[in-house]
DSSP file (Angstrom, degrees, kcal/mol; ACC not computed):
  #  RESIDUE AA STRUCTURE BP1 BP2  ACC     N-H-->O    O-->H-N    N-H-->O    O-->H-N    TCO  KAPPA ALPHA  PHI   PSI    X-CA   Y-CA   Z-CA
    1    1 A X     >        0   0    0      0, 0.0     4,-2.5     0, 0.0     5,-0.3   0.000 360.0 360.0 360.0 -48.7    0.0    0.0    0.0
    2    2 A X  H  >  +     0   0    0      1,-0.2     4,-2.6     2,-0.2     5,-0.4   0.966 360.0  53.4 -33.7 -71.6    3.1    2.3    0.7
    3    3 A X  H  > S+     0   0    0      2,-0.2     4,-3.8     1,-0.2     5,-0.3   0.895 120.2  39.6 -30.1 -64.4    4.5    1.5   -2.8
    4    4 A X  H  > S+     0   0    0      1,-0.3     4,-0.9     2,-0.2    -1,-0.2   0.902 109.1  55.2 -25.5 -74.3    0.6    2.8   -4.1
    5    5 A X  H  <>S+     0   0    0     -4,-2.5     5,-3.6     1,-0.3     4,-0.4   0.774 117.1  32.5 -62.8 -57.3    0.3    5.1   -2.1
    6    6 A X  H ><5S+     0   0    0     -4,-2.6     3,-1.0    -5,-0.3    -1,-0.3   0.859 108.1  69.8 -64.7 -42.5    4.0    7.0   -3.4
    7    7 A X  H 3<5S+     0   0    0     -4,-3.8    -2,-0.2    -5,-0.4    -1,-0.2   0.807 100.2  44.5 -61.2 -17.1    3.5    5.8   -6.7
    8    8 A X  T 3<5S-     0   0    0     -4,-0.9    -1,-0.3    -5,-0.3    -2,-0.2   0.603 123.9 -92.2-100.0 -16.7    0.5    8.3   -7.0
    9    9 A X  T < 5S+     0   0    0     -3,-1.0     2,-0.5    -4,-0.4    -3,-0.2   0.572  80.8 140.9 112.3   2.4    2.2   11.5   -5.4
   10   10 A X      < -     0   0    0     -5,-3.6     2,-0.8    -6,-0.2    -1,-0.2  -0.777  46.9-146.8-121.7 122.5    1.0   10.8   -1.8
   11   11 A X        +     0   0    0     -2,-0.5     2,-0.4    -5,-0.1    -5,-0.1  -0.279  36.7 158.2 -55.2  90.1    3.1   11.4    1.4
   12   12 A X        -     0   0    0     -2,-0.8     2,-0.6   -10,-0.2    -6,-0.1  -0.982  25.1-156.2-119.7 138.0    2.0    8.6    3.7
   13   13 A X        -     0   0    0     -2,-0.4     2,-0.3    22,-0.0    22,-0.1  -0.927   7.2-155.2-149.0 114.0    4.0    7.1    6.7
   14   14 A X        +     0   0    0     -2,-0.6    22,-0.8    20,-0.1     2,-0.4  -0.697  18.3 158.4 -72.7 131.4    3.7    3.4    8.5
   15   15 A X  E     -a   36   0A   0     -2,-0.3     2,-0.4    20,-0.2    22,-0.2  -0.955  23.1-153.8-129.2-179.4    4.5    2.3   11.6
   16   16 A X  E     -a   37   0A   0     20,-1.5    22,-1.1    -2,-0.4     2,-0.4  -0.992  14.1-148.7-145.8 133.9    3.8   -0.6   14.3
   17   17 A X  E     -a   38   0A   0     -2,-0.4    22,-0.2    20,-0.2    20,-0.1  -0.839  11.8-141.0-116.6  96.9    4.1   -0.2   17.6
   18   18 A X  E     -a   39   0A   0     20,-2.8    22,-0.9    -2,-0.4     2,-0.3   0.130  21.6-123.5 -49.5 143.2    5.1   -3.3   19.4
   19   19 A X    >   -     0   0    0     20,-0.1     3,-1.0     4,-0.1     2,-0.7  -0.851  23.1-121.1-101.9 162.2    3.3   -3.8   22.9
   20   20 A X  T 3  S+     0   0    0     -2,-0.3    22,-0.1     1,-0.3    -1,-0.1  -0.370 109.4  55.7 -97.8  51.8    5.7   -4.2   25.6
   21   21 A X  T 3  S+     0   0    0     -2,-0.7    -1,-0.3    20,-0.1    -2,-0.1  -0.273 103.1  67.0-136.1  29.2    4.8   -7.6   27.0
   22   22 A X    X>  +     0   0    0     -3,-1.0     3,-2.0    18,-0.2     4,-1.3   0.140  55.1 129.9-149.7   6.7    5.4   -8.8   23.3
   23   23 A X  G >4 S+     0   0    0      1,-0.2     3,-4.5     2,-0.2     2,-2.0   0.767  75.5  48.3 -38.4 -89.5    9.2   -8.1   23.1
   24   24 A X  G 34 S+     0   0    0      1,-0.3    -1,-0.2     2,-0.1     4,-0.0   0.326 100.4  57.8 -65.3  13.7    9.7  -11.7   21.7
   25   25 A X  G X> S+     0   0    0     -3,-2.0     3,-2.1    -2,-2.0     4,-0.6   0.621  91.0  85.9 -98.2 -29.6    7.2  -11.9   19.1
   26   26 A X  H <X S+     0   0    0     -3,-4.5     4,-1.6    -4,-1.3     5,-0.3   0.940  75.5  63.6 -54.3 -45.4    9.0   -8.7   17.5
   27   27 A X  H 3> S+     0   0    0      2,-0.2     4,-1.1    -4,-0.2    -1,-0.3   0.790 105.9  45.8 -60.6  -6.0   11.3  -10.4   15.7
   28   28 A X  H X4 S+     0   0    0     -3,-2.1     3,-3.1     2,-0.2     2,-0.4   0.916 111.8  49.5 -59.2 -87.9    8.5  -11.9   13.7
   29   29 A X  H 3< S+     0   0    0     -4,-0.6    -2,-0.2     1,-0.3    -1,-0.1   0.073 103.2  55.4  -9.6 -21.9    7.0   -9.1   13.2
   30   30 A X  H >< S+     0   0    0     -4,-1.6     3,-1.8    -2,-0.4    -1,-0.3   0.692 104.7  64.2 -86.1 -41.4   10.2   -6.9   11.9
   31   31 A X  T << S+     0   0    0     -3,-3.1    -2,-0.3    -4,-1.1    -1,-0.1   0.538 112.2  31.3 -69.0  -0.6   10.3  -10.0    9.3
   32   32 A X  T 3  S+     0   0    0     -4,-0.2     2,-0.3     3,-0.0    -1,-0.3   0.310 102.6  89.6 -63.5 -16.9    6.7   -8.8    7.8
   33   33 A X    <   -     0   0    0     -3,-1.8     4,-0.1    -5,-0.2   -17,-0.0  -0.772  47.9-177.3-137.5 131.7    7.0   -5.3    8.3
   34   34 A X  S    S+     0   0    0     -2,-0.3     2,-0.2     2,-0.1   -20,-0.1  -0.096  75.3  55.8-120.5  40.0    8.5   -2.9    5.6
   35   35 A X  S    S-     0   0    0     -5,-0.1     2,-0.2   -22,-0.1   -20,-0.2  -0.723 104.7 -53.8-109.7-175.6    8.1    0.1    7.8
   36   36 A X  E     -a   15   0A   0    -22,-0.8   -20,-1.5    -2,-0.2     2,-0.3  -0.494  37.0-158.0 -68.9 148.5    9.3    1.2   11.6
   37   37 A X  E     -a   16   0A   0    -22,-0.2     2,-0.4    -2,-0.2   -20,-0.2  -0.858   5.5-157.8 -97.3 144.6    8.5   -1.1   14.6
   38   38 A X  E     -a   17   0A   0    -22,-1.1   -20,-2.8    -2,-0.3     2,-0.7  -0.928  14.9-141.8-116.2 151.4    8.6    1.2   18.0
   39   39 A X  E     -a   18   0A   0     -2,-0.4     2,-0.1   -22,-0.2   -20,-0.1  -0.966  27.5-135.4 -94.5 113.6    9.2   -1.7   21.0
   40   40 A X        -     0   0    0    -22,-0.9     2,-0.3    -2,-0.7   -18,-0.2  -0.442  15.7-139.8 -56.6 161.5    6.8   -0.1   24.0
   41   41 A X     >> -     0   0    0     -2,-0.1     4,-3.3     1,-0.1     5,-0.7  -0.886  26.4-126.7-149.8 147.4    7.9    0.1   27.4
   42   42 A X  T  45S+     0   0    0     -2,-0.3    -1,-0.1     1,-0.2   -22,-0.0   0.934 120.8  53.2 -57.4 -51.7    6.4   -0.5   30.6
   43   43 A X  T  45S+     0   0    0      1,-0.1    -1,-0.2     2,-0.1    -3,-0.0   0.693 115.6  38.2 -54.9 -41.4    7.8    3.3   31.2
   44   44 A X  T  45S-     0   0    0     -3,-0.3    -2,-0.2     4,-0.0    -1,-0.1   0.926  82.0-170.4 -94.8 -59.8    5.9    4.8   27.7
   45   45 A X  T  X5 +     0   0    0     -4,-3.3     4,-1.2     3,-0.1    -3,-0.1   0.932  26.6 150.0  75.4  36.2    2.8    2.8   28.2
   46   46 A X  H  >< +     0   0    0     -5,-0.7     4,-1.9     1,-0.2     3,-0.3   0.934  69.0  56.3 -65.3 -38.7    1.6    3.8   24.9
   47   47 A X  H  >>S+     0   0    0      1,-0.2     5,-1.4     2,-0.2     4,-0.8   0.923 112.2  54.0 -74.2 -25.0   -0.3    0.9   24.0
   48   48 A X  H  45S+     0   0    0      1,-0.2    -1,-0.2     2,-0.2    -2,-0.2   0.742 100.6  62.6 -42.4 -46.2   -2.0    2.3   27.7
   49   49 A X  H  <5S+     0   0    0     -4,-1.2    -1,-0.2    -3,-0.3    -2,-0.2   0.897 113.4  26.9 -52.1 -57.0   -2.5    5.9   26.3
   50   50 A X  H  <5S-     0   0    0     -4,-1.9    -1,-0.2    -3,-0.2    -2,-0.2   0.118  98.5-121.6-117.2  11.5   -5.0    5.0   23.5
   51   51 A X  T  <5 +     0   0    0     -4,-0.8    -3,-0.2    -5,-0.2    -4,-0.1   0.866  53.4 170.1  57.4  64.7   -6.5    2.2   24.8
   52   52 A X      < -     0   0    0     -5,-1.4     2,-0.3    -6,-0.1    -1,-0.2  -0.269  20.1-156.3 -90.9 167.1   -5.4    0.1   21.6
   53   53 A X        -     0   0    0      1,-0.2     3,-0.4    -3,-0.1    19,-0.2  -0.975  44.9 -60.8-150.9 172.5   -5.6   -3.6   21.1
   54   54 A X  S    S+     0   0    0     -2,-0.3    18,-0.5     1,-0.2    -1,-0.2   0.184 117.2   4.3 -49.6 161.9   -3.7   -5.8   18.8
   55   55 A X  S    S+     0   0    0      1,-0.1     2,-0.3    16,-0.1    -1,-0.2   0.795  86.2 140.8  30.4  49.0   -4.2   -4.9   15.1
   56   56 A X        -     0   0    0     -3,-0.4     2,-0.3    15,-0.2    15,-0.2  -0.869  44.6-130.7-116.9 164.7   -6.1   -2.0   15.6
   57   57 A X  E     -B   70   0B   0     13,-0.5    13,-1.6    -2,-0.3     2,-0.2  -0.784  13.8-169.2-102.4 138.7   -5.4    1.4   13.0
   58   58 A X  E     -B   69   0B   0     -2,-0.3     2,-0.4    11,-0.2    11,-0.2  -0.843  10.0-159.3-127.6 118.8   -5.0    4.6   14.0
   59   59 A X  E     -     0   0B   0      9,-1.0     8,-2.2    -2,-0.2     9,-0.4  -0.809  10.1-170.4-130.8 106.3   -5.1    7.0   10.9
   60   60 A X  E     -B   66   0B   0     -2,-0.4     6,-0.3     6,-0.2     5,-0.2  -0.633  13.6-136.3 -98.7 165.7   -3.5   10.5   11.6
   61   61 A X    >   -     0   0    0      4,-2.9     3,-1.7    -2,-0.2    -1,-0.1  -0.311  34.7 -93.3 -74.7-174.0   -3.7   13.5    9.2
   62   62 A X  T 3  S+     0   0    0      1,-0.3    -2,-0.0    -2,-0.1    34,-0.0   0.797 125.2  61.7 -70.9 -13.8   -0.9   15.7    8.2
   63   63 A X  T 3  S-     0   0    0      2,-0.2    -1,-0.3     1,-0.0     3,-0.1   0.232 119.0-107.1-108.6   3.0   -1.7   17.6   10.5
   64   64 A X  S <  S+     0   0    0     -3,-1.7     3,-0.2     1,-0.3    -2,-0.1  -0.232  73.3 125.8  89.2 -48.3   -1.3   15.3   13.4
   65   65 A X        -     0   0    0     -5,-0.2    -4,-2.9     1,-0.1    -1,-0.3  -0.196  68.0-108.6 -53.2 147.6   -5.1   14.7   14.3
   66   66 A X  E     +B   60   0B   0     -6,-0.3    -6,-0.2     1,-0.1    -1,-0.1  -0.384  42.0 168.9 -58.0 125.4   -6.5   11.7   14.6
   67   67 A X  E     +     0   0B   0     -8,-2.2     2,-0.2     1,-0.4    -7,-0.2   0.752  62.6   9.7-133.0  13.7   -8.7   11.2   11.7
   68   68 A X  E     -     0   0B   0     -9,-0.4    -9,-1.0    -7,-0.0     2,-0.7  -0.867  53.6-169.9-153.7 152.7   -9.8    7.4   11.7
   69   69 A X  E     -B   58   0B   0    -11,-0.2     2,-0.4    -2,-0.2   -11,-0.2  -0.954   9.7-167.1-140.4 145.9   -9.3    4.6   14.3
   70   70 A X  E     -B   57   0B   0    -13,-1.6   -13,-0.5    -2,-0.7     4,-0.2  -0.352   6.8-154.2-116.8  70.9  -10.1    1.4   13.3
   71   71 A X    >   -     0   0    0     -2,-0.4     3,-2.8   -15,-0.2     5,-0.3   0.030  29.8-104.9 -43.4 137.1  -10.5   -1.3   15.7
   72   72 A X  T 3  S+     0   0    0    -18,-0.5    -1,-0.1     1,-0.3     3,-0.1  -0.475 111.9  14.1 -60.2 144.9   -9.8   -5.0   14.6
   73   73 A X  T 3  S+     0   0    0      1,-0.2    -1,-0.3    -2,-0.1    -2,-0.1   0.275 102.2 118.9  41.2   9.2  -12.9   -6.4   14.4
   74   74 A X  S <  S-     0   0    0     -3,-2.8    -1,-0.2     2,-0.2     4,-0.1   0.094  87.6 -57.9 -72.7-160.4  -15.0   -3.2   14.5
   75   75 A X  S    S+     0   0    0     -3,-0.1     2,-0.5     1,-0.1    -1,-0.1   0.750 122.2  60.9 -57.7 -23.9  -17.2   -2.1   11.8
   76   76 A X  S    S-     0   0    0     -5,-0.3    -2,-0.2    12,-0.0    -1,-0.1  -0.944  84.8-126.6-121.6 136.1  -14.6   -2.0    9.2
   77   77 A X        +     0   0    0     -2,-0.5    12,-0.1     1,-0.1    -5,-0.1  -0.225  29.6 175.6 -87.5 119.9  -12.7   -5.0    8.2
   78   78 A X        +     0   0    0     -7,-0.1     2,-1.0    -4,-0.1    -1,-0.1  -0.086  29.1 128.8-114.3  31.5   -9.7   -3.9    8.5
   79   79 A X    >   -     0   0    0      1,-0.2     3,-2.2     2,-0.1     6,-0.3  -0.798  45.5-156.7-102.8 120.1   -7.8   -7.4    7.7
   80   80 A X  T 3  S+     0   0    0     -2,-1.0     6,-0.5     1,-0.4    -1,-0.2   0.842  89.7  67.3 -94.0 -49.4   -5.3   -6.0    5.0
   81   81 A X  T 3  S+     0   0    0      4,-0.1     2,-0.7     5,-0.1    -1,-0.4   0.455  98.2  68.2 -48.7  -8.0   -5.0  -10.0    3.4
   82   82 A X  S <> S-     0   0    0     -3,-2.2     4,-2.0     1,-0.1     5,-0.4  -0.936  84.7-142.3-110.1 116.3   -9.0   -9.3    2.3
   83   83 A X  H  > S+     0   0    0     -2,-0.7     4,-1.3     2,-0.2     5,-0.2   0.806  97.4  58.5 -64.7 -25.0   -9.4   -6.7   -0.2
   84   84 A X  H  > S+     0   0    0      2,-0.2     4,-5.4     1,-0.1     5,-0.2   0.962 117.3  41.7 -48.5 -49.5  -12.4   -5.1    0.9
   85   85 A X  H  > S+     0   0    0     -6,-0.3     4,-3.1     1,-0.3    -2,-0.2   0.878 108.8  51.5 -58.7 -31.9  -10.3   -4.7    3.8
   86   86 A X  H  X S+     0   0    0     -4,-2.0     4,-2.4    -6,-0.5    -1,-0.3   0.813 114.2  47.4 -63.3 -40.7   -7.5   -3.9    2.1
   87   87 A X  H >X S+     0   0    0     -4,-1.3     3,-3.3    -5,-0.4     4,-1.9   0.988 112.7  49.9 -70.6 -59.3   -9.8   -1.1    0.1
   88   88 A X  H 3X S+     0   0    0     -4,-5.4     4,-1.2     1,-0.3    -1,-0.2   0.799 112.4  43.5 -76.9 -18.6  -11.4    0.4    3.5
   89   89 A X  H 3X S+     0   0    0     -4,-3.1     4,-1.8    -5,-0.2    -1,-0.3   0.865 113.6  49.9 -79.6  -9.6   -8.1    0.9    5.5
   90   90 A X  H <X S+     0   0    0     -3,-3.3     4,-2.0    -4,-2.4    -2,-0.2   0.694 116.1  49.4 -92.0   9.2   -6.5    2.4    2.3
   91   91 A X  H  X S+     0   0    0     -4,-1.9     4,-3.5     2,-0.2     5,-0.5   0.907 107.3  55.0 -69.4 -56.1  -10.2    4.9    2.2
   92   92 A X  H  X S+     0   0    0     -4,-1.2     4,-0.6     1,-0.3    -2,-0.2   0.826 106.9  40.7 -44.2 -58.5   -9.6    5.4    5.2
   93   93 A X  H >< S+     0   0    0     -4,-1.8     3,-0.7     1,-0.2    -1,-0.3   0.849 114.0  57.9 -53.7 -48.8   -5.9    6.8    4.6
   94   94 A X  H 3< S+     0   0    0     -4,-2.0    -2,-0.2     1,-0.2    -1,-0.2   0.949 104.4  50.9 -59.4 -51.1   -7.3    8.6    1.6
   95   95 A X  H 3< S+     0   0    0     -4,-3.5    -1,-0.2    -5,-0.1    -2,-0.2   0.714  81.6  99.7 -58.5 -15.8  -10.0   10.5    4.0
   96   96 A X    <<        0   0    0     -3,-0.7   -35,-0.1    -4,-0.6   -36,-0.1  -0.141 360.0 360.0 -71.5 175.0   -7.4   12.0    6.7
   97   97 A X              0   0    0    -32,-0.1   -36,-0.1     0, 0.0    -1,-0.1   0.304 360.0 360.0-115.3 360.0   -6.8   15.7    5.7
């Protein structure tokens, strides 16, 4: 979707954020992943902040704001291997401002 996403003229930027009871699962998870991984810490307690859960989206604008979140398994299929899904997180990306 990155590749797409550039190939068309549009700035967009990936990341994953590991949770920090999940250190040994990262190295999977860097072998999938063609963007950054952040490792959480008990100390940042991010995944804490935003009250995330595994595979869920959070879709910023340029602008910083939050401008979708997409829980796994919420209302929009966000499972990236289905191409509906694949279409509604990259809407989704399209919509931030």
């Amino acid at each position: 979707m990155s590749k797409e996403f550039k190939a068309v003229g549009h700035d967009v930027a990936f990341l994953a954020v590991n949770k920090d009871d999940a250190v040994a699962q990262q190295n999977k998870l860097i072998e999938v992943c063609a963007y950054p991984l952040f490792q959480d810490t008990a100390e940042a307690g991010v995944w804490g902040r935003y009250l995330g859960k595994k595979d869920d989206i959070y879709v910023y604008g340029s602008d910083g704001t939050l401008s979708a979140y997409l829980p796994f398994g919420g209302p929009v299929n966000t499972v990236l291997s289905d191409p509906a899904g694949y279409v509604a997180v990259k809407n989704a990306i399209l919509s931030a401002k």
